[in-house]
C-alpha positions as CSV (number, residue, x, y, z in Angstrom):
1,X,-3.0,16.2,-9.8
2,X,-0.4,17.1,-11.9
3,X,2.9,16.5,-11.3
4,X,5.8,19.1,-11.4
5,X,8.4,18.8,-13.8
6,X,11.3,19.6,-11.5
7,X,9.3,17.0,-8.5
8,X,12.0,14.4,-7.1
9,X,12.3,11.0,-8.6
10,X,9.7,8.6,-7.5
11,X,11.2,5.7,-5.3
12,X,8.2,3.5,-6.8
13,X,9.9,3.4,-10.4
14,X,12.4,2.5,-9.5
15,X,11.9,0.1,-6.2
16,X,15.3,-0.6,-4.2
17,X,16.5,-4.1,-4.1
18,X,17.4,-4.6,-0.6
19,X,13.8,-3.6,0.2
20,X,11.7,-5.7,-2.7
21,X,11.0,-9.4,-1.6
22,X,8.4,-11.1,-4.3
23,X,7.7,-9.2,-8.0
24,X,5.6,-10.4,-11.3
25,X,5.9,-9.2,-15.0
26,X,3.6,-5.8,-13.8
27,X,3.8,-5.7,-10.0
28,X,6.8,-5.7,-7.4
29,X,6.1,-6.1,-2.9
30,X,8.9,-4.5,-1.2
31,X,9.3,-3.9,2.7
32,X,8.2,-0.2,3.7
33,X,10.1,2.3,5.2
34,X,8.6,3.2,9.1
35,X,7.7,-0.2,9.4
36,X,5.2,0.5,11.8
37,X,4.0,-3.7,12.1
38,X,6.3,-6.9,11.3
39,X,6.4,-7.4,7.4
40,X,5.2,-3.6,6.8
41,X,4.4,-4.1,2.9
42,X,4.1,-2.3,-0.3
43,X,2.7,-3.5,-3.1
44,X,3.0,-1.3,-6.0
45,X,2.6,-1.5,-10.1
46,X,5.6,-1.2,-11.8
47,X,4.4,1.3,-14.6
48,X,3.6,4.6,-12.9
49,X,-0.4,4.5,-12.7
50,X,-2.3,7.2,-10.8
51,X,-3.7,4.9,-8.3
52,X,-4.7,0.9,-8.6
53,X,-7.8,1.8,-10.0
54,X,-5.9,3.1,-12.9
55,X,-4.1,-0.1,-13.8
56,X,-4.8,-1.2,-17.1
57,X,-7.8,-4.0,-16.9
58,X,-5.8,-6.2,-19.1
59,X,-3.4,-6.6,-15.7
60,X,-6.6,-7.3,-13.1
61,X,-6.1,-10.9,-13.4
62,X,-2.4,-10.3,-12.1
63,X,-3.2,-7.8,-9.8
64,X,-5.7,-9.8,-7.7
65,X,-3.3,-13.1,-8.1
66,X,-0.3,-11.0,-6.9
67,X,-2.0,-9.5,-3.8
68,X,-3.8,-12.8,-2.8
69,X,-0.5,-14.6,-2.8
70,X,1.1,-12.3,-0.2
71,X,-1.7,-11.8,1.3
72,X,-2.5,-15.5,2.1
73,X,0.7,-15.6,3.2
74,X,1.0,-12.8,5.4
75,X,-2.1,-13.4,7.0
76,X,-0.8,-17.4,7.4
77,X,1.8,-15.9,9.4
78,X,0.4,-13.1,11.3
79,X,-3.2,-14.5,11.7
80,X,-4.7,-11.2,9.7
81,X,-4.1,-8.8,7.4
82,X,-4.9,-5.0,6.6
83,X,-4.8,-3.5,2.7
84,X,-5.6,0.0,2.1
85,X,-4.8,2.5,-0.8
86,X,-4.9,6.1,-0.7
87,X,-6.4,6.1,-4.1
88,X,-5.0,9.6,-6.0
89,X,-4.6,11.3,-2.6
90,X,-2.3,13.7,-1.5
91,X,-1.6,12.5,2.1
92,X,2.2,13.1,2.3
93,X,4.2,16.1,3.9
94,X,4.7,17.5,0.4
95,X,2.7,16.2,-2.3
96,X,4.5,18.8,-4.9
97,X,7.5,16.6,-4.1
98,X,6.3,13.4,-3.1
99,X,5.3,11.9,-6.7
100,X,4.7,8.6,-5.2
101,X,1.4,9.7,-3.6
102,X,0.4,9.3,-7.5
103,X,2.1,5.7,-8.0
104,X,-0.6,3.0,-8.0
105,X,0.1,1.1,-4.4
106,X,-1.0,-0.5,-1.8
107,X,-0.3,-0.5,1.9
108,X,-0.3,-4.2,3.9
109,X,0.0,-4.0,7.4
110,X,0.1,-7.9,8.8
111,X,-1.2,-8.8,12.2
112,X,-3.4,-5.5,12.4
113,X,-7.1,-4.9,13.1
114,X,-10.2,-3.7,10.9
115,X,-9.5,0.6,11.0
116,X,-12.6,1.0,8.8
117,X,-14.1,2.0,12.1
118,X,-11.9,4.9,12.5
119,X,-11.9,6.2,9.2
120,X,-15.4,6.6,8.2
121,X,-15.0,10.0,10.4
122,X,-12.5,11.2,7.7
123,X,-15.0,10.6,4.6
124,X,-18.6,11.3,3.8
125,X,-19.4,8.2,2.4
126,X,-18.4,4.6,1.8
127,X,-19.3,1.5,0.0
128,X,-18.0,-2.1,0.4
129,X,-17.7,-5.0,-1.7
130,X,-16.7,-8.7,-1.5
131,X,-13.3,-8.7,-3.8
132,X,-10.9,-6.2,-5.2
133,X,-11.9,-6.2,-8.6
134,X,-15.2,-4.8,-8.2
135,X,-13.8,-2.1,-5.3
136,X,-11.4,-0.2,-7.6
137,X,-14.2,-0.8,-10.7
138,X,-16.0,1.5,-8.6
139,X,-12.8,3.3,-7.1
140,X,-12.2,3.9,-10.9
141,X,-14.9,6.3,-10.9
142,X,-14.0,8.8,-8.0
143,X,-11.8,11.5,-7.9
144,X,-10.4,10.5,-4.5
145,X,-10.6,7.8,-2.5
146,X,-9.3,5.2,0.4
147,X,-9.6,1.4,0.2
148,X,-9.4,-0.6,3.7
149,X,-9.9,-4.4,3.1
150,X,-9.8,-5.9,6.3
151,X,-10.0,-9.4,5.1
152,X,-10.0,-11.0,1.8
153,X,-13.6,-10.7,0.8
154,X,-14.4,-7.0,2.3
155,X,-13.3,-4.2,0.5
156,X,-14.1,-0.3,1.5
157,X,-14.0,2.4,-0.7
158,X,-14.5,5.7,1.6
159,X,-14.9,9.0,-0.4
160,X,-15.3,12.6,-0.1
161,X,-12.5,13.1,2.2
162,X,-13.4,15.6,4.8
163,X,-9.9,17.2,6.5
164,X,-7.8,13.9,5.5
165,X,-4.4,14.2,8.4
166,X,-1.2,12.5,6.0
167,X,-0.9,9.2,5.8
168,X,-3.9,8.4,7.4
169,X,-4.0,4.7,7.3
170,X,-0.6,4.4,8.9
171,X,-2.0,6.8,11.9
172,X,-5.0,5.0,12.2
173,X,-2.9,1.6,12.5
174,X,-0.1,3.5,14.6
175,X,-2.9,4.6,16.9
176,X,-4.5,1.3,17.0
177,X,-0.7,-0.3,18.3
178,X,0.2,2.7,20.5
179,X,2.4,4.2,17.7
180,X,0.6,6.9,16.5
181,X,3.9,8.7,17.4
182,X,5.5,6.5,14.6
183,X,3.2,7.2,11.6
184,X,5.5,9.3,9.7
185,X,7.9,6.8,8.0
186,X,10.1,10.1,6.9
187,X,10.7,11.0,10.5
188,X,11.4,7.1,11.4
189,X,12.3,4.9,8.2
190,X,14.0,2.2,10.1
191,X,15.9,1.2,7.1
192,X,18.0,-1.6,8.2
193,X,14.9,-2.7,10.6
194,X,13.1,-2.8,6.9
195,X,16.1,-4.8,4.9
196,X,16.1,-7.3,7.8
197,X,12.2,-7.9,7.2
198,X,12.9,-8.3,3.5
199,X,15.6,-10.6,3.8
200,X,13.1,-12.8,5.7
201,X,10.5,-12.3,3.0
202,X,12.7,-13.2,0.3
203,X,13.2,-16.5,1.9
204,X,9.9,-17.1,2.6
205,X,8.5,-16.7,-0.9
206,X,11.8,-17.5,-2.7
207,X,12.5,-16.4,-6.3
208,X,13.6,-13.1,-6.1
209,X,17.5,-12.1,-5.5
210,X,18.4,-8.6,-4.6
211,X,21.7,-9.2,-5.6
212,X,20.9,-9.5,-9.2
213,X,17.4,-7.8,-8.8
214,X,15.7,-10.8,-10.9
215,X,13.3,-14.0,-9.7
């Protein structure tokens, strides 16, 4: 998809600090808007790569050590741990305007449940692996696609979307809780809800001052 020259800034290149809690040399975690679960996470690349499986291989190493630690972390806290990617999908209300549908990230939902269930009715097919490397290898490959890890060594890559709703895996986990209502994180951002999470993150992992914006 190519993106419009006159498209609004994308919030992903520029990540805010109140919201970002934990960042490397190539990656940065910030609390989400519409925190839908406690600790609501995005994990996104700081360049502005099409999708994770568009990250440069030279950064896979980081990638995967980046994600594991807040993962491990997350899921020491909340007992599991959801990851998904809308891989190069347009799944926002306007995806003219919304550039950072097209910004390599992930989505982390703590505390919630497997939804690979409920979205193999959205795709025509799917294939899983045991670690993220090898899912985006193969995500690399497709034009479109969603990853759901449920747990650290299951990763599923659906594809051929059939009638995709917007954001799909924050419906599916906002269905899941009772919150399908909520899945739209424009309508409800929750923004102070969402600094308060980060504060707690920041002092969880240490290192990283939104003050100064540095570890």
């Amino acid at each position: 998809m190519v993106r419009l020259e006159n498209a609004a800034p994308c919030f992903l290149c520029d990540t805010s600090t109140d919201l970002t809690y934990l960042t490397s040399d190539n990656f940065v975690a910030l609390v989400g808007l519409g925190p839908l679960v406690q600790d609501y996470s995005v994990i996104a690349s700081k360049a502005h790569s099409k999708s994770m499986a568009d990250v440069s291989q030279a950064l896979w190493d980081e990638r995967r050590d980046f994600v594991t630690a807040i993962r491990d972390e997350l899921e020491r806290q909340h007992g599991s741990c959801v990851i998904t990617e809308h891989g190069r999908m347009a799944v926002c209300d306007d995806y003219e305007h919304d550039t950072h549908c097209f910004h390599a990230h992930f989505l982390v939902f703590p505390g919630s449940q497997d939804i690979s269930g409920q979205a193999t009715s959205y795709f025509s097919s799917v294939q899983s692996f045991d670690d993220l490397d090898s899912s985006l290898k193969h995500a690399g490959e497709l034009e479109e696609y969603l990853l759901v890890s449920p747990r650290p060594d299951r990763f599923n890559i659906f594809a051929g979307p059939l009638h995709v709703p917007r954001q799909l895996a924050r419906y599916l986990v906002g269905w899941q809780t009772g919150n399908a209502h909520m899945a739209d994180w424009k309508a409800r951002p929750d923004r102070v809800q969402a600094q308060s999470m980060a504060r707690r993150l920041r002092s969880t992992f240490g290192g990283f001052d939104a003050d100064t914006g540095k570890d």
